[in-house]
SESE-873418 format. One record per residue (C-alpha): residue in three letters; chain; residue number from 1; x, y, z. Coordinates in Angstrom, 1 decimal. Layout:
<lovexs>
{residuo=ala | cadena=A | num=NUM | x=X | y=Y | z=Z}
...
</lovexs>
This chain:
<lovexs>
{residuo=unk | cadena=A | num=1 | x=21.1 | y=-4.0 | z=11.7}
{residuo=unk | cadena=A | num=2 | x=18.7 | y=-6.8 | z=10.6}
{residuo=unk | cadena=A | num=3 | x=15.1 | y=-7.9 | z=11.9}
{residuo=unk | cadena=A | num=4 | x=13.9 | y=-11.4 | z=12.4}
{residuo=unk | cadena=A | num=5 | x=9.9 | y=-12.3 | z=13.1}
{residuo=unk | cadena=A | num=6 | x=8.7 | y=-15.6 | z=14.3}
{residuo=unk | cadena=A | num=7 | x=5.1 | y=-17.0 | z=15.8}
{residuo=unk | cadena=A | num=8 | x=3.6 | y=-18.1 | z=12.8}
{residuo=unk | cadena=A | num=9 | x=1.3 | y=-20.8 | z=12.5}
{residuo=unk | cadena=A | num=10 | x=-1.6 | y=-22.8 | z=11.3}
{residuo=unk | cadena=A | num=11 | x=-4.9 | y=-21.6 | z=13.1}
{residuo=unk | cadena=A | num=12 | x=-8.3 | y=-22.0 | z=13.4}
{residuo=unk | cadena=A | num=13 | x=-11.0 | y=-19.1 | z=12.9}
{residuo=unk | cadena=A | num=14 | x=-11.3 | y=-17.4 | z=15.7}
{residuo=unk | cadena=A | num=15 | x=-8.0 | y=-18.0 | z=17.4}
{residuo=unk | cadena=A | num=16 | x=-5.9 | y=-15.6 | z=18.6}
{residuo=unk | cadena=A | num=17 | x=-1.8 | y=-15.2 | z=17.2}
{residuo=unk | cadena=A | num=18 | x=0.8 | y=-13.2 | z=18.8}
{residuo=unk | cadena=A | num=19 | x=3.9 | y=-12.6 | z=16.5}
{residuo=unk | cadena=A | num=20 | x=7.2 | y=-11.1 | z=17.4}
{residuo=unk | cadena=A | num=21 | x=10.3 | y=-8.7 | z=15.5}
{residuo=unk | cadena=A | num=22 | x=13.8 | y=-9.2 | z=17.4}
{residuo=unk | cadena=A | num=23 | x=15.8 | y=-6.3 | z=16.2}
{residuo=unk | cadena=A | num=24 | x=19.9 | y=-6.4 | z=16.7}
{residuo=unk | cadena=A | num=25 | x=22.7 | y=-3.8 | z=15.2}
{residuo=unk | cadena=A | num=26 | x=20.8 | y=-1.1 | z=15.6}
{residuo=unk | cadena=A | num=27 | x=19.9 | y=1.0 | z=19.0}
{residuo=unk | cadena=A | num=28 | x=16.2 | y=-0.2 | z=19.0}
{residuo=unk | cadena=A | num=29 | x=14.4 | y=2.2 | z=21.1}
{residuo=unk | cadena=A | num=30 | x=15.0 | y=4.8 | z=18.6}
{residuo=unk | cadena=A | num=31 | x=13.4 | y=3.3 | z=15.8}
{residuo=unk | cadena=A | num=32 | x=9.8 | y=2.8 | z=14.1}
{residuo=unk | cadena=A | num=33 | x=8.2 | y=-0.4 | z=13.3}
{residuo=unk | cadena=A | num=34 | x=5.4 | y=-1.4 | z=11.5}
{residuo=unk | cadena=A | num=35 | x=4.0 | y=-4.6 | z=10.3}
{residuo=unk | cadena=A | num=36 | x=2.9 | y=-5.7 | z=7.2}
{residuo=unk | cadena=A | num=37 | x=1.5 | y=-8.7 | z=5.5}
{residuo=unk | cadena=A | num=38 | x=1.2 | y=-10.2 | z=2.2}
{residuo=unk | cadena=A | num=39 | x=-1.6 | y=-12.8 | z=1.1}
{residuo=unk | cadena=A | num=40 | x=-1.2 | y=-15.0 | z=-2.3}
{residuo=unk | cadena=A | num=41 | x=-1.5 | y=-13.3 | z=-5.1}
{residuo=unk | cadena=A | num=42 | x=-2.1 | y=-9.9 | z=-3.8}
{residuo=unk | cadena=A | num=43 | x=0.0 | y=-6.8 | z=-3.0}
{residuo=unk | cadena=A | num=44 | x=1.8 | y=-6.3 | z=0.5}
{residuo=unk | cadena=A | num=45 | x=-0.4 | y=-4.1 | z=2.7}
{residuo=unk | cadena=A | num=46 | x=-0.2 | y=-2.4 | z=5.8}
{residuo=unk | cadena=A | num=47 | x=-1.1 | y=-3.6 | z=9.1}
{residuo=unk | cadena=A | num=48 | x=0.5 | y=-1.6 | z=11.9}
{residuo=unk | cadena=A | num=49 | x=2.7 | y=0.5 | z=12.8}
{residuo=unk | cadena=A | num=50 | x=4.7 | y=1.8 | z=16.5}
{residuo=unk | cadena=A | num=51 | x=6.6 | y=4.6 | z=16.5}
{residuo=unk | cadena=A | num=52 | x=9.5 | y=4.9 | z=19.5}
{residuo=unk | cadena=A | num=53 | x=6.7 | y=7.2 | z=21.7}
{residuo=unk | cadena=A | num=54 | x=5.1 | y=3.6 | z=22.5}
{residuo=unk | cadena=A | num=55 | x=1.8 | y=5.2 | z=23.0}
{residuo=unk | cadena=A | num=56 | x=2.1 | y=6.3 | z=18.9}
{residuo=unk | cadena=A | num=57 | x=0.4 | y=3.6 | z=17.0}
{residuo=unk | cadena=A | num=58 | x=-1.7 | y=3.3 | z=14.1}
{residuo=unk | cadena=A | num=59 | x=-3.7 | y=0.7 | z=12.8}
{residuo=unk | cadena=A | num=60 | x=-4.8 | y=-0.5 | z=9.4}
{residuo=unk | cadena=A | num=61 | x=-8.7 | y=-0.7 | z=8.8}
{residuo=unk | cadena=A | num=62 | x=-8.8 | y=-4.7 | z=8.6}
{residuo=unk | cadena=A | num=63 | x=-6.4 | y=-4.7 | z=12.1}
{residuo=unk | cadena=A | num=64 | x=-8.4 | y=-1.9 | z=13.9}
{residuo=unk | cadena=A | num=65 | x=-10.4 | y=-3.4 | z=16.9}
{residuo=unk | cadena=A | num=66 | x=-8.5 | y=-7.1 | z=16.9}
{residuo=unk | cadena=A | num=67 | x=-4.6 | y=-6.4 | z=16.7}
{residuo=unk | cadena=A | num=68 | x=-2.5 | y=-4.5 | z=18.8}
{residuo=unk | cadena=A | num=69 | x=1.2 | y=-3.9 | z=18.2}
{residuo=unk | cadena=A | num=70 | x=3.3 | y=-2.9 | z=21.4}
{residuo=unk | cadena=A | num=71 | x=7.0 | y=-3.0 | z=21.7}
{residuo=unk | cadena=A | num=72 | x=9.9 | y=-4.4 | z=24.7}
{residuo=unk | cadena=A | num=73 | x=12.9 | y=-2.3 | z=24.3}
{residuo=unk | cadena=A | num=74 | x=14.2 | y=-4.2 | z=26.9}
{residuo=unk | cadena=A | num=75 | x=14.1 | y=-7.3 | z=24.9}
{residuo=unk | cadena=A | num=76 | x=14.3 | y=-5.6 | z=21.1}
{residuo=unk | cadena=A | num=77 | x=11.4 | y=-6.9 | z=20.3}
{residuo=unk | cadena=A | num=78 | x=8.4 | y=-5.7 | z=18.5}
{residuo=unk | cadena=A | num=79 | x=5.2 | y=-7.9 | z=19.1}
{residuo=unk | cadena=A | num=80 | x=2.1 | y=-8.3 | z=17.0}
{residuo=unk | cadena=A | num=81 | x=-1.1 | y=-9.9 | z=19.0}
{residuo=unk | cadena=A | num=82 | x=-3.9 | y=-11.0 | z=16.6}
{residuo=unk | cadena=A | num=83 | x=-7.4 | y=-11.7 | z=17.8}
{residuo=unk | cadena=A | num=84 | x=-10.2 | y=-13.4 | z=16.3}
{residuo=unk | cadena=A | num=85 | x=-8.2 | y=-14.5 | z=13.6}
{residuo=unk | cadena=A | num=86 | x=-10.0 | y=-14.7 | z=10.4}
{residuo=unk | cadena=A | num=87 | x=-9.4 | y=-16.8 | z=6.9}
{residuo=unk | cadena=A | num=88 | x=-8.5 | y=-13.3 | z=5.1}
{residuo=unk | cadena=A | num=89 | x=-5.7 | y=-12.9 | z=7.6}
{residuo=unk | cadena=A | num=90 | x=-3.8 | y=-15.6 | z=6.0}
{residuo=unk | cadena=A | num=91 | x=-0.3 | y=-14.4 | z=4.7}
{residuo=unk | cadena=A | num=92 | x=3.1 | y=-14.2 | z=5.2}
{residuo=unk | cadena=A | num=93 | x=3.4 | y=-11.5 | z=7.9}
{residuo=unk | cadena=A | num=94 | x=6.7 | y=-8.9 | z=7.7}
{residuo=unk | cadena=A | num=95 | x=8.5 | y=-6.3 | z=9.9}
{residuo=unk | cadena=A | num=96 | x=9.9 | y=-2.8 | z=8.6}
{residuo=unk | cadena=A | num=97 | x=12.5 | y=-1.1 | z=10.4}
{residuo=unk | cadena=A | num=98 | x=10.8 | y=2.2 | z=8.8}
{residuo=unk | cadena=A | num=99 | x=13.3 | y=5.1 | z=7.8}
{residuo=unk | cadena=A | num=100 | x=16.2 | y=2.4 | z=7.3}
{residuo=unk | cadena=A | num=101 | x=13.7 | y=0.2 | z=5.3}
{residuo=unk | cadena=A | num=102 | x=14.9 | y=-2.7 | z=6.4}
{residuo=unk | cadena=A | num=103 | x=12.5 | y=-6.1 | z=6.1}
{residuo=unk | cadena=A | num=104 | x=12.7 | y=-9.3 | z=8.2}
{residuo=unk | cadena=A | num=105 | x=12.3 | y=-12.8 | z=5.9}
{residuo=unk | cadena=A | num=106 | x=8.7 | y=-13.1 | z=6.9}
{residuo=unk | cadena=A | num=107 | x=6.6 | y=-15.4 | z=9.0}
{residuo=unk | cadena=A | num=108 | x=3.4 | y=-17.3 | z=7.8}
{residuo=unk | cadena=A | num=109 | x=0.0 | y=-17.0 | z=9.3}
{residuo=unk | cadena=A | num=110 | x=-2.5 | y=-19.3 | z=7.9}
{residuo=unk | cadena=A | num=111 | x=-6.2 | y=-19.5 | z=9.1}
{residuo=unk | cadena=A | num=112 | x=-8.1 | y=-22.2 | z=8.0}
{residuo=unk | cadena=A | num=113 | x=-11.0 | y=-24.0 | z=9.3}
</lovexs>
């Protein structure tokens, strides 16, 4: 199975973002997600993550409070929404199949005034 994200852009502080992870191959409502995101120069971190009980999610301490991760089995599709977006935000944003480690190609969010 693979995973493909879109919805990035070029933002303003303050905005808000929502991104999205189409999964196919796979049977998607059995599977854990979690985003990530990578800014220049530094590590990739951990943003969220929803676990296939929807109501499971956990939440980095930077996302806590303005992102919220939700899933559409329906449509295979993981979604992140991003509120009050902030400079420090900027980065190329990833989705993790977890247990089957599988990565999407990335999507980039940049905030800039």
């Amino acid at each position: 199975g693979h995973i493909v994200e879109s919805g990035g852009a070029s933002v303003q502080p303050g905005d808000s973002l929502r991104l999205s992870c189409v999964g196919a191959g796979f049977t998607f409502s059995d599977a854990a997600f979690s985003w990530y995101r990578q800014a220049p120069g530094k590590e990739r971190e951990h943003v969220a993550t929803i676990y296939s009980t929807e109501t499971l999610k956990e939440y980095s301490d930077s996302a806590n409070g303005r992102f919220t991760i939700s899933r559409d089995n329906r449509r295979s599709t993981v979604y992140l929404q991003m509120t009050d977006l902030k400079p420090e935000d900027t980065g190329v944003y990833y989705c993790h199949r977890m247990n089957y480690d599988t990565w999407g190609q990335g999507t980039q969010v940049t905030v800039s005034s």
